[in-house]
C-alpha angles and dihedrals in degrees: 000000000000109000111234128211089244094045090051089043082053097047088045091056083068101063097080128030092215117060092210118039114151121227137100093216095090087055093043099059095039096045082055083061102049084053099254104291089176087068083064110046125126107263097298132219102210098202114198129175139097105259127026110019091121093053094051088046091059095050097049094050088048090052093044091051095042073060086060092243123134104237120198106210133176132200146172150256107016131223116207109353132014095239090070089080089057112074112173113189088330100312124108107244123263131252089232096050098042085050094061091042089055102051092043088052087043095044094045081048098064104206086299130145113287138143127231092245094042100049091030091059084044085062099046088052090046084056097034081051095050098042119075106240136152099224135016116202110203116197118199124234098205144008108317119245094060098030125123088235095058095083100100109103097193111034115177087224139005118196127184112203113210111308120225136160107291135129087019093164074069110035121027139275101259135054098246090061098048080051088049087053095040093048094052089089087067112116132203114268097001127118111242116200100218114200120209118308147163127281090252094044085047100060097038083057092042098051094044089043087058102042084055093045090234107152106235128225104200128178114233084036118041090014145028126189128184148164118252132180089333090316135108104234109193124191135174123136096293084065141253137318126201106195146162118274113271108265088236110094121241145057095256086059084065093058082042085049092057088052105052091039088058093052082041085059090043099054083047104260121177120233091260080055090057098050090041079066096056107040098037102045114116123180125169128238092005094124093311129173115230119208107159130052138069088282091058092042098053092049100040106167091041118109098228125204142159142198139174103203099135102179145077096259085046096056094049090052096048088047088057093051084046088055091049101053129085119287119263143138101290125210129180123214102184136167127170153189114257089233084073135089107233101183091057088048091050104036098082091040095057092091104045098052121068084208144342135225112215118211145178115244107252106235092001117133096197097033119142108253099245088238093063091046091049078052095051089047096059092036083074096042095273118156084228139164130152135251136202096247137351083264094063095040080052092053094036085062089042099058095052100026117029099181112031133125110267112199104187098193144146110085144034095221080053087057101039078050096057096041095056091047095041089052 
């Protein structure tokens, strides 16, 4: 019988019996037996942070292809279907060729302890490492210092997006200790592009940049970037940039754009580079429209749109795009994971909904029950109430309000969710 990618993903959950462990001893010693693909990788961009990171990622792989290079990137989580986290000179990976990723990293792994993150990264550098490419974008998965990613000595770039309280079973309870996680990708000697951050990230940054001798390029400092009469204007010492608005929605992209756009200078990007970034750029569930699929058609006068952004600075940032938009009657269907906090995600959200449907992740182990979200959502002064599916949150709005504005929000694995059932 023909493996399949999904057959041999299944068989790796089984490594480990925890899905986040953090040490880098596990990919060390397979990567040893895979003979060290990430010695061999194209010139790579490590991106850390705790939002934005994706986001960055896009617009950097947009500028470095408007520049006519072929750009390996990976990411994580992923929404509908695994191959999205493994990008070779441009292209999503193959089933063929994950497959045989997959079943090299599970055979050089001998049955030992590993988690999916961990022997999953080991196969996208295995293929980064096989396939020609100019430049490869890592995205951490967690944190920094302790990461599977964090396994290139020599980067071309490193960049931390702004650092804020997340993960904190992982990571620790204070900013300066997230900082401390997330600056652990710096490298000696390398430049690390540093996005806006608080006073108590910044230092921490700052202190291990200079112990390591990497040249920062910090917004604020070595780069400013604004919005001006509808347009993105961009200066550090090389000069200004006036630019179109990044096509990712939301204040908070422009601060991401600025980011990207300063690696973009670094690497040595043209001008047209730098508005291929912004206008090329596509990231899912990052505030996304959606205008096709049996979700938009039963629900045919709804403006229908969806994020991902799980965390108290997200949901700052996607209060702020709701307040910007047209107005319009505003609905919420959410659904999170229970590592979340809930309350910090919705409580900038409160005044911009006029309710919000609560529901249970569908084939999520740590999924909030919809009933403790819906808690969470009137404990910050939410009209709330739960519903079986996102289907039946969807038909609950419509036939009250045919033609609001319907955010579903709260999780990636909601999205991805949404995505794979919406086709």
């Amino acid at each position: 019988m023909t493996q399949t990618s999904d057959a041999i993903l299944q068989r790796m959950m089984a490594l480990h019996p925890k899905i986040i462990d953090l040490t880098l001893d596990r990919v060390w010693r397979l990567l040893e037996a895979l003979d060290n693909p990430q010695a061999k990788l194209p010139p790579v961009i490590h991106i850390a942070g705790t939002n934005g990171k994706g986001s960055t990622q896009a617009m950097i792989r947009a500028g470095l292809e408007g520049m006519g290079k072929a750009v390996h990137a990976y990411t994580s989580p992923h929404l509908a279907r695994f191959h999205e986290r493994i990008r070779l000179a441009g292209e999503l990976i193959s089933e063929a060729h994950l497959t045989e990723i997959l079943d090299e990293c599970y055979e050089k792994n001998g049955g030992i302890d590993i988690t999916y993150f961990e022997i999953t990264t080991c196969a996208g550098l295995l293929a980064f490492a096989r396939t020609p490419a100019d430049y490869t974008l890592l995205e951490v998965g967690l944190g920094g210092r302790l990461d599977a990613t964090n396994v290139i000595d020599t980067p071309a770039l490193t960049i931390i997006t702004p650092v804020s309280i997340d993960h904190e079973q992982f990571l620790g309870d204070t900013l300066a200790k997230i900082a401390a996680e997330k600056a652990g990708i710096i490298k000696r000697g390398v430049p690390c592009v540093v996005g806006p951050q608080e006073d108590e990230a910044m230092e921490v940054i700052e202190s291990t940049a200079a112990r390591l001798g990497a040249p920062v390029i910090a917004y604020g400092q070595h780069w400013h970037v604004w919005q001006e009469r509808g347009r993105l204007i961009y200066q550090d010492e090389a000069g200004l940039l006036d630019l179109p608005m990044p096509a990712l929605l939301g204040d908070h992209q422009v601060m991401n754009a600025g980011a990207a756009i300063a690696a973009l200078r670094h690497l040595g990007a043209d001008e047209a580079a730098c508005e291929a970034a912004m206008v090329d750029a596509s990231w899912p569930a990052r505030m996304q429209r959606l205008r096709h699929g049996p979700l938009v058609g039963s629900a045919p006068e709804v403006e229908l749109w969806l994020d991902g952004g799980h965390n108290a600075a997200a949901g700052v940032a996607l209060g702020k795009v709701l307040a910007d938009l047209p107005e319009r009657p505003t609905h919420m269907i959410c659904g999170m994971l229970n590592t979340k906090d809930v309350s910090g995600y919705l409580r900038p959200l409160a005044a911009q909904a006029d309710s919000l449907i609560a529901v249970s992740i569908p084939g999520e182990a740590n999924t909030l029950p919809a009933e403790e979200t819906a808690a969470a959502a009137a404990g910050v002064g939410m009209t709330a109430r739960t519903a079986e599916s996102v289907e039946a949150a969807l038909a609950e709005i419509v036939a009250e309000t045919p033609s609001a504005r319907v955010l579903i929000c709260g999780s990636l694995y909601l999205a991805g969710n949404v995505l794979q059932e919406n086709g």
